[in-house]
Every structure is written in C-alpha cells, then in structure tokens.
N, C-alpha and C positions, 0 to 999 in steps of 0.2 A: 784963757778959760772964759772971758768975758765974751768972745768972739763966740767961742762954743755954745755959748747960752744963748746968744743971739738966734742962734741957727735954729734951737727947738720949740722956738716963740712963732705963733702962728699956723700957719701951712706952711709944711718943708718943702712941701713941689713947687711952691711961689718963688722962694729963695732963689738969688740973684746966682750965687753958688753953682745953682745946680741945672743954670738953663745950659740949653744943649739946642745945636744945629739942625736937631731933628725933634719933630712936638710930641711925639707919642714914646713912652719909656718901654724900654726893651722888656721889663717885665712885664708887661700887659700885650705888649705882640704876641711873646713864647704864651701869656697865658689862655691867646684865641688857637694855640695850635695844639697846647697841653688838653684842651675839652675833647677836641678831636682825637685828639691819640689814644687818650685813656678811653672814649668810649668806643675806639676802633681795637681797642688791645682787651675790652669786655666781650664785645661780641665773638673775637677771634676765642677767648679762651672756650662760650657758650658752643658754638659753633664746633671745636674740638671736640670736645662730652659730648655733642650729640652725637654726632655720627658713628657715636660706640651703641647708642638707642633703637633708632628705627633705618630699615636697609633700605628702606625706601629713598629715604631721604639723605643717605650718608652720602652720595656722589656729588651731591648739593650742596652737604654741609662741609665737606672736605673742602670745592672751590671757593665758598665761604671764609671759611676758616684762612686757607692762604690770602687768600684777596685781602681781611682786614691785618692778617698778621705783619705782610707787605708793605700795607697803607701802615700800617702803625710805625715799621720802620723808618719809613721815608717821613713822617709825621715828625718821629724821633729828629733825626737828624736836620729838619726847616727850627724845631725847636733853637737846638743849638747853636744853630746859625742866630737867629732872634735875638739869643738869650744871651748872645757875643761870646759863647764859647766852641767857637769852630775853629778862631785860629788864624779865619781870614780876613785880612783885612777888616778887623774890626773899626766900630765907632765909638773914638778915644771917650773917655768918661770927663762929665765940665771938670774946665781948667786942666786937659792935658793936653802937650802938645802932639800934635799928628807925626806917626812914629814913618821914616821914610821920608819923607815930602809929600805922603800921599793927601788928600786934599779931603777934607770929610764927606763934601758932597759926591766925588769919584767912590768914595766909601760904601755910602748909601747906595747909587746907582749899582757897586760893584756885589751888593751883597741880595737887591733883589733879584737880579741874574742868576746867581746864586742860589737862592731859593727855587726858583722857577726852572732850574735845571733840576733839580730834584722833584718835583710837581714831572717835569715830562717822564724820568726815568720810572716814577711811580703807574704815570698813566699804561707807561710803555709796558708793563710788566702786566698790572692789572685788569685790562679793558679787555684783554683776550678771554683771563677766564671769565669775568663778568659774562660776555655774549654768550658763550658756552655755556654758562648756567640758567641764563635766558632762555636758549634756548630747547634745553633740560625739563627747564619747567613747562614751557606749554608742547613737552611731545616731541621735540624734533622738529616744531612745525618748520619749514624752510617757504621762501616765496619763489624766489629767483636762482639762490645756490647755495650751497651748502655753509654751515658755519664757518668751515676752514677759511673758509674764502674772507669771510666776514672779518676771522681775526686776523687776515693778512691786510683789510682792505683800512682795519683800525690800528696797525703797527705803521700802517702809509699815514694815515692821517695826523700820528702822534709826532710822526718824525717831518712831515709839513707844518704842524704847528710850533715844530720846534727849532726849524729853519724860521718861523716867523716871528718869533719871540728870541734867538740866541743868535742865529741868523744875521739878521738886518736888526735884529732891537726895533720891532713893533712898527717898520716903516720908517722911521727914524734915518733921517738919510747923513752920512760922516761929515767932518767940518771940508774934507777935501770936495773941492766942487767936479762936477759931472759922472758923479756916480749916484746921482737924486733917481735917474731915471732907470736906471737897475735895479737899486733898491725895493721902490716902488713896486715897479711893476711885478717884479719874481715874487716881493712879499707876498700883492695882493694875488695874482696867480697860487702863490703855493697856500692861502688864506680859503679862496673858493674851492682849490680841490680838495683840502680838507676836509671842508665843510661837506662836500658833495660824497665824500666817501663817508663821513658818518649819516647823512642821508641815508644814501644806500645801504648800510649795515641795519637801521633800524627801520627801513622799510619792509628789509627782505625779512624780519622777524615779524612784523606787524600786519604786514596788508596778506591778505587772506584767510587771517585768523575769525574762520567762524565758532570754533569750538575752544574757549579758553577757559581751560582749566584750574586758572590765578583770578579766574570773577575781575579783569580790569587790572589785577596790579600789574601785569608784566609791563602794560601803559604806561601806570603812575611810576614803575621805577628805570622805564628807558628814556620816554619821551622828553625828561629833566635834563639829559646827555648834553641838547640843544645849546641850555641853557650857558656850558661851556666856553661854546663856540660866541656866545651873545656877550661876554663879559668878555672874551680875548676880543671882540670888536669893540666893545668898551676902550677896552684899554691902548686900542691903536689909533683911536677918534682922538683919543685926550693925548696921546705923546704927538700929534702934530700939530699941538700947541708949543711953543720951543718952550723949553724952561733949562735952567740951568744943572737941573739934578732928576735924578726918576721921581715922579710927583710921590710925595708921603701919603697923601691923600687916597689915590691910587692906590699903594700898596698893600693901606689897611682895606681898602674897598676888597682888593682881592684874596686879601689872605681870608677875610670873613666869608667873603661869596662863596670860594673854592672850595673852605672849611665847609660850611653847610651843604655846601653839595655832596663831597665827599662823604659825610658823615650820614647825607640821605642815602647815595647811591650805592654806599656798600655796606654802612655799619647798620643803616636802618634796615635795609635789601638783609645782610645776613639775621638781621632778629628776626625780619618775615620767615627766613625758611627753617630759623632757629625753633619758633613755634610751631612749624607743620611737624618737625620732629617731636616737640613734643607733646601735637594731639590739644594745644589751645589756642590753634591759628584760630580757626571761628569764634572763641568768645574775645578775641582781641581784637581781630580783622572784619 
C-alpha cells in the first residue's frame, strides 16, 4: 500500500513506473487523430442534410459527405492503432515484457507503417472525388483533359507514394548490402513521378481559370495538395539519417501535418460547400 501511495505523490507521468521506450503517451497520439475524426464525422453528417436542401448543391454535398465519411473511417481505424487497440503488434505498457521476442523499437517502426498504409488507402479512395468536386465547382472548367483522366493520374500518384513509403520505407535502403542503389533510385523515381502527376492534376484545374465562380477558393483548397508531397520529402530527408527505430519525433510531426491537412482539405472544403447549400457562404466566406 505504501508503494501505492508513493505513486500518487507528485506528477504520475514523472514516475519511474511508467517510463516507456517511446516519449509521447498513446493517449494523446489517438487524441491528435480523435479532433480529426469527430470533426470529419460533423461535417460528413452536415453535408448529408444538405443535399436533402438545395439541388443545386446536392451533387456537391453528396461527394462531400462520402469524402468526410471515408476520411472519418480511416481516421477511425489510425485511432485504434494509436490507442494500441488494433491488435498489432502493440507497444507493451512500462514493465511488461515484449510479447514474441518482438523488440519494442521493430514495434514502433512496425505500427507507423501501419498507420501510413491506412493514410494511402484513404487517399486512394478519396482524392478522386475530391477533383471531381473541384471540378464541379468552377463549371467543368478542364485545361488539358478531362477529370477522368485526373482521377486516374491521382490513383497513379497515390500508389507511387505508396511504393515510396511501404515500398522501400522512405528510401531507407535494408541491412543486406547492394540493394542501396535500387532502393534509391526507383524510390526517388517513383517520388518525382508522383509529384509530377499531382502537378498535372492541379494545373489542368487551375491554369485557365478566367471566370471562377469560388472568388479564389478552389485555389485556397487545392493548391494545400502540394503541401503533401512537401512533408513526404520531409520525411525521406530525416529517415536517411540512420537511427535505430522510425524517428518518434517524425511521427508526431506527421500525424499532426497530415491531421490539419486533412481536416483543411476535406472537413473544411465540405463546411464550404455545406454553406453554399445553405445560402450563408457570403456572410462566412
């Protein structure tokens, strides 16, 4: 009992107890993904009720509504992974021993992979309607080709950055030696054609656009896309530093960046056309 009392004296986070291999506590990971969720799972329900409103807008609010309800699944399920109830390869709680032989740090690395396949399966799903609703909004406008094209050229892009992240692991080349220059090279190859096919998706929406019917947002909410591809080079700069385990540091960088993105590029995107439906876009926008 006297031990027990000790424990409640002070800061419990301090407590020798209860350090752990990794600095940041699983509750507060799930709780950068739980903001996200809930307000991708608000917009998706607003976004439903509209499109029973104005017909104008339902075709809008329909791609809306799946896009957040999507993002909210996949949102769902990075949670549980976070919140160590997935199942996988968890990261034992202090003082237990690692169940298997598996090694805590193989843990860690093995659960942001983890994550980050679920990030691609989201993207994979939701970037098509995204364009399309892009497109939507300013008219159909097309530069070069048609939408279709666009969301074939962003299912290519999602599955190169997914070779480059599950792939090779960010460049990251294996302990066996002469496979550094394979790695490498196909990573950064299948990195720039990526890049180049979201290029090309948001240019053929952009350049030409003399008559834009969004006053500038179809701008403010594609041109952030970029910012994707800027944080996956982040993140292949810093893993060819070696370290022993996927950087922690890193991961919360990215769960945060990803989160705000996300929650700009779709849950905020759906409240915009949430408002057109209901006639108080201008005194908000």
């Amino acid at each position: 009992m006297a031990d027990e009392a000790a424990l409640l004296k002070g800061n419990y986070l301090s407590q020798a107890q209860l350090a752990t291999p990794h600095d940041t506590p699983s509750f507060l990971r799930s709780a950068v993904l739980r903001v996200v969720a809930g307000s991708m799972l608000a917009t998706a329900v607003m976004a439903s009720l509209c499109s029973f409103i104005d017909t104008k807008y339902r075709f809008d609010c329909v791609l809306s509504a799946a896009v957040c309800f999507v993002a909210f699944y996949h949102y769902y399920k990075m949670i549980e992974i976070r919140f160590q109830s997935s199942g996988v390869l968890k990261l034992q709680p202090p003082g237990t021993a690692a169940e298997f032989g598996v090694p805590t740090k193989l843990r860690i690395a093995w659960q942001d992979a983890t994550v980050d396949a679920v990030r691609f399966s989201d993207w994979l799903v939701t970037l098509p309607f995204m364009i399309i609703e892009l497109h939507s909004l300013v008219s159909w406008h097309v530069y070069w080709f048609s939408p279709m094209v666009s969301v074939l050229l962003l299912i290519i892009m999602v599955l190169l950055g997914a070779y480059v992240r599950i792939g090779v692991d960010e460049l990251v080349p294996p302990k066996k030696k002469g496979d550094d220059f394979f790695i490498r090279v196909t990573g950064l190859v299948a990195f720039v054609l990526a890049f180049v096919c979201l290029a090309l998706v948001i240019c053929n929406l952009l350049l030409g656009l003399e008559e834009d019917p969004t006053l500038g947002y179809v701008y403010v909410f594609s041109l952030p896309w970029l910012l994707y591809g800027i944080i996956s080079l982040v993140a292949i700069v810093v893993r060819q530093f070696p370290t022993e385990t996927y950087p922690e540091g890193l991961s919360v960088f990215k769960d945060i960046s990803y989160g705000i993105l996300d929650q700009f590029s779709k849950g905020f995107f759906a409240f915009y056309v949430v408002t057109g439906a209901m006639g108080v876009q201008d005194k908000l926008f």
